[in-house]
N, C-alpha and C positions, 0 to 999 in steps of 0.2 A: 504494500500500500504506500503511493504516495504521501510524503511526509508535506506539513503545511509550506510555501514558497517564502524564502527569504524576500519580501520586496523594494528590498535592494541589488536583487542579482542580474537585474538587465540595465544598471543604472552604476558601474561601476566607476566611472569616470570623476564621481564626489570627491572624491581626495584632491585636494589642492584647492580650496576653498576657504579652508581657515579662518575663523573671526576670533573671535574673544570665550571666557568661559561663561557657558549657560548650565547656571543651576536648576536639577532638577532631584525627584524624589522618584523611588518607584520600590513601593512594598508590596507587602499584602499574604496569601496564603497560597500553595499550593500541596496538596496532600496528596496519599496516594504516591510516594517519590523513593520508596525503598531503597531505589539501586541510582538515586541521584542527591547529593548534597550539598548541592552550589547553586547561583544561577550568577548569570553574569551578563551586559550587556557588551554587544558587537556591533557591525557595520560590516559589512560585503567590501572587501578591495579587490584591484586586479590580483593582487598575490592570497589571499585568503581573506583572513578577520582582522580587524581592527578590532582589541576588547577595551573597553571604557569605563568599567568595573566591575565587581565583583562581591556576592556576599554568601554565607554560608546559609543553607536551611534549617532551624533549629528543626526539633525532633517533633512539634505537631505541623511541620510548615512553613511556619513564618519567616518570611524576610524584610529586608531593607534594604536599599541602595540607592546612597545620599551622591548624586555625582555632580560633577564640572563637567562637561561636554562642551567640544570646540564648537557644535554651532547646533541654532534649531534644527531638526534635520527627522529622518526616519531612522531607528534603529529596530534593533531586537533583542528580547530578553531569551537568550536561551537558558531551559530548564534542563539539563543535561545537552541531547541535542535536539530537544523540542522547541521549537520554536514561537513564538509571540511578537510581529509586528507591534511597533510601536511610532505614536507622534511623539516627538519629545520639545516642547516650546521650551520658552523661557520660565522659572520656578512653575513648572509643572511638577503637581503631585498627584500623579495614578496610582491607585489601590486595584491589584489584580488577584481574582482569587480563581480555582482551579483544580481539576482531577488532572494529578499526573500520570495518569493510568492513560488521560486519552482528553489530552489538554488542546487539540483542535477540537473538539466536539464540546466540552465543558467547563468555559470560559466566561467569565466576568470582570470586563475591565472599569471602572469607575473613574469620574475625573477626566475622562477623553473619549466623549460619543464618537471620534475621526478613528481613534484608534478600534474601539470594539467595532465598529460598521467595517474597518480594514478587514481584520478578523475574518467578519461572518465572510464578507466575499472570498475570501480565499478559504472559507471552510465550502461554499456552493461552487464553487471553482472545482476545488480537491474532488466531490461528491458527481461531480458532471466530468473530467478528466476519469472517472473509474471506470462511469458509464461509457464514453467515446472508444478508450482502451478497450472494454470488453468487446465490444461492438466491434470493432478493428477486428480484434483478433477472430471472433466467429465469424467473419468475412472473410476471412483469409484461409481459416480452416473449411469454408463454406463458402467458396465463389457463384455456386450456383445460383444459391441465394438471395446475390446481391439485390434485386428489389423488392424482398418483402423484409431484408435487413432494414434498408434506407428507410421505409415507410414506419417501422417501427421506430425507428430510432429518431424521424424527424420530430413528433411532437417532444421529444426531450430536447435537440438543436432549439427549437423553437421556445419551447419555456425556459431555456437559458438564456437565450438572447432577451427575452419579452424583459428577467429578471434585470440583464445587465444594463438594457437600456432603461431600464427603471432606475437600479442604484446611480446612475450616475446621474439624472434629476433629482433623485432626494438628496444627493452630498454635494450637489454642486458648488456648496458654501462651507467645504471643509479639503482640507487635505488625503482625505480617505481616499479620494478616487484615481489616485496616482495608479494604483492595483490594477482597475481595470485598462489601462494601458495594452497590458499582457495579453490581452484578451480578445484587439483590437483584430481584425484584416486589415491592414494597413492600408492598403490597395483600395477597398469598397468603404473603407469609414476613417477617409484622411480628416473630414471634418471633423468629426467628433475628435477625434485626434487631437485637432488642432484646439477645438472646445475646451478639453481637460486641462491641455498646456495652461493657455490664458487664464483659465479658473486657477490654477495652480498657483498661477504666479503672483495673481491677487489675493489670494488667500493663504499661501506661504508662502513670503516673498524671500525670506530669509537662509530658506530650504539650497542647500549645496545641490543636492538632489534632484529638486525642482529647475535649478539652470542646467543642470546637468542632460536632464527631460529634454527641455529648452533645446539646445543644442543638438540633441538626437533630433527632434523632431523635425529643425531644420535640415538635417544633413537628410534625412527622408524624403523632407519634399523636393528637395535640390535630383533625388531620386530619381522620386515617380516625375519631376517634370523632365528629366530623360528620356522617358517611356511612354510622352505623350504622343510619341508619331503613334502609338500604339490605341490609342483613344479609341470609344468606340464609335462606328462612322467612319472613318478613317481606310483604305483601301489597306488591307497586309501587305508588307513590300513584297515581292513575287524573287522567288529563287529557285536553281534548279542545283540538283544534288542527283548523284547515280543509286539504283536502286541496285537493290541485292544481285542481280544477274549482271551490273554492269552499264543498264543503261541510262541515258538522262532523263529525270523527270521535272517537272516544273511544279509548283503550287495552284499556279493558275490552269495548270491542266483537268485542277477539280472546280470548276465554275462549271455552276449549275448544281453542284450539291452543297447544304450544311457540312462544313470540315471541319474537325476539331486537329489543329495542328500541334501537335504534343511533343514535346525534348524531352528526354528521357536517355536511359539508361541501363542496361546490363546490372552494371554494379549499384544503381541506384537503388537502393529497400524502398523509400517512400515509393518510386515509382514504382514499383514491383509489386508493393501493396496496393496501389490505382487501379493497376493493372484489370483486376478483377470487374471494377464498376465501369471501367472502358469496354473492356466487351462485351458486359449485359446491353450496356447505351446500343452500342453497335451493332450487336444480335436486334434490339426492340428494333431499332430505325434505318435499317440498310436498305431495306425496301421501298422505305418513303424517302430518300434521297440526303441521307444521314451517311456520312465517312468519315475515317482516319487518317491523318495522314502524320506517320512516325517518324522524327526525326531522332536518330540515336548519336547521343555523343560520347561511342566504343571507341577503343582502338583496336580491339580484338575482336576481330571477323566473325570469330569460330563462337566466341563468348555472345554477340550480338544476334545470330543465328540461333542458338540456342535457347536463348531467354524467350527470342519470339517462341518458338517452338514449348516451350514450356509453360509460359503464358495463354497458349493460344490466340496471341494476337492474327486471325485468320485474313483482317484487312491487305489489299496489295501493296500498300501503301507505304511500302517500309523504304526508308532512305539515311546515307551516311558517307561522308568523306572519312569515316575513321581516324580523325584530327583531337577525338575527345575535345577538349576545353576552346580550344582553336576551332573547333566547326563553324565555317563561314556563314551558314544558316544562322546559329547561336549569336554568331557574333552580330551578323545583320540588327538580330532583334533583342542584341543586348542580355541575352538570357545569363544572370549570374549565379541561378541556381534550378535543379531540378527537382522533381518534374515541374514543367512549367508549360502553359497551355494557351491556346488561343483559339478564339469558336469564332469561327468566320461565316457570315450570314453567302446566300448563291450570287450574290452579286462580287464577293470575296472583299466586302466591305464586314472589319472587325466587329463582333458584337460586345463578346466582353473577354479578359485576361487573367488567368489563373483561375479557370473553371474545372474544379475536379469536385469529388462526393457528391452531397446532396446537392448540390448550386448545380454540376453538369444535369443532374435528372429533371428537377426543376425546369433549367431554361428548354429541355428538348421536350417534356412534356410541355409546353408554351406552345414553342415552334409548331411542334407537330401535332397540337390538340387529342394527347391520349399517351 
């Protein structure tokens, strides 16, 4: 199982921020700690932990820890290696009590609503990450399956998203919602993205963390505005690559059907794990004017030939210079990671980018009304 998420570990860049000392408090109870008797607060760096103090557990629980901290900012208290987000302001005093038996589930923190609402999300996060994992994995074990998996499995997608874009109108006016960051498709919900930052900034302004965000967020959009030749509406640039026998083919040789243009991989897992929900899509819609067209970034013939073959990618559609990271295709459309996809309407004008799961079944039930 999934342990709770440090929510400082995709935000590592906080160091070198440095202000003055900020007093705070942080006690309270945790029981249930047999085989744990310390807690201590931390920080995520590129090299490990930053500790910022530390106090012992008397024997019903109780602690204390009076600290100096270099800035407002986000830490965590760990309980052995249980972890507790935390805000930590200026003379903040949090009272946190707790079963150390299973201190993401039974949790009380006092003194900092930002902090318990932190909490809960990454306790509905941890809860929904079990359920996706399992799912994955009977998918994998079960390709067959893939469409009464996804259908099962979307009203969970969907009451998680309903839940996230909820939490983040109720804390808009707290530091809490740095978390759901994590959570984001950066691609489909750069706004809101951008939303959190701003809230952020105004309501910890202080926060290392927070410019830290800052900064990430610009280097993203500096990104995605990259990858706007890729927008949707926009015609796919057109290339041509030699197919498995040798000969050339083109992109635009598939005008006139829905293509889903996929980079991928041999060695790739994620895409390996795709794989499955690519060719239920393919099986449903080949006959209503639905294709694949595979672009592989192997260098190993024999290894690329295979994976189709074992995958049952039965599409014709298979093409590769064998240049791996160098494929001129790749390179065309910028692709810095796999798998990575593009659903291209019959006109070969793009519809939308990074279409795979439940979002490829979606738009093709759309398109092809069933």
């Amino acid at each position: 199982m999934k342990k709770l998420t440090l929510i400082s570990l995709c935000f590592t860049t906080l160091i070198g921020f440095s202000q003055g000392n900020v007093k705070a408090t942080v006690s309270g109870n945790i029981f249930n700690t047999t085989d744990v008797d310390s807690v201590r607060i931390v920080q995520q760096t590129q090299n490990g932990f930053s500790s910022f103090g530390a106090a012992k557990l008397a024997e019903n629980g109780d602690f204390k820890l009076n600290l100096n901290l270099p800035n407002e900012d986000y830490y965590v208290l760990l309980v052995g290696n249980m972890p507790v987000s935390l805000v930590l302001r200026e003379n903040a005093d949090i009272k946190i009590y707790g079963d150390g038996k299973s201190l993401n589930q039974f949790i009380n923190i006092i003194n900092s609503e930002e902090s318990q609402q932190l909490n809960e999300y990454l306790r509905e996060k941890q809860a929904y990450d079990i359920k996706y994992d399992s799912a994955t994995t009977y998918l994998q074990q079960n390709p067959e399956l893939v469409q009464s998996i996804q259908q099962s499995f979307a009203p969970i997608y969907n009451n998680f998203h309903s839940y996230k874009m909820g939490f983040i109108q109720k804390n808009a006016n707290n530091a809490s919602q740095i978390v759901v960051i994590q959570s984001l498709d950066l691609e489909k919900e750069l706004p809101t993205y951008e939303s959190i930052v701003t809230n952020l900034e105004r309501v910890f302004p202080k926060s290392p963390t927070v410019k830290a965000v800052r900064a990430e967020f610009e280097q993203k959009k500096i990104d995605e505005q990259k990858k706007n030749f890729l927008a949707p509406g926009n015609v796919a640039p057109d290339f041509t690559q030699n197919k498995i026998d040798g000969t050339p083919m083109k992109l635009s040789d598939l005008r006139g059907k829905v293509v889903l243009l996929d980079f991928w991989a041999a060695w790739c897992g994620p895409c390996r794990r795709e794989n499955p929900n690519v060719v239920a899509n393919y099986n449903k819609y080949k006959d209503s004017g639905f294709t694949v067209m595979s672009v592989s970034l192997d260098k190993d013939k024999n290894a690329w030939l295979g994976a189709i073959e074992k995958d049952g990618l039965i599409w014709p559609n298979h093409v590769s210079d064998l240049k791996q990271w160098g494929n001129e295709a790749a390179r065309l459309y910028k692709v810095s990671g796999i798998p990575f996809t593009v659903l291209i309407d019959k006109e070969g004008k793009i519809i939308a980018t990074n279409v795979r799961g439940e979002d490829l079944k979606m738009r093709l039930e759309q398109i092809f009304g069933f």
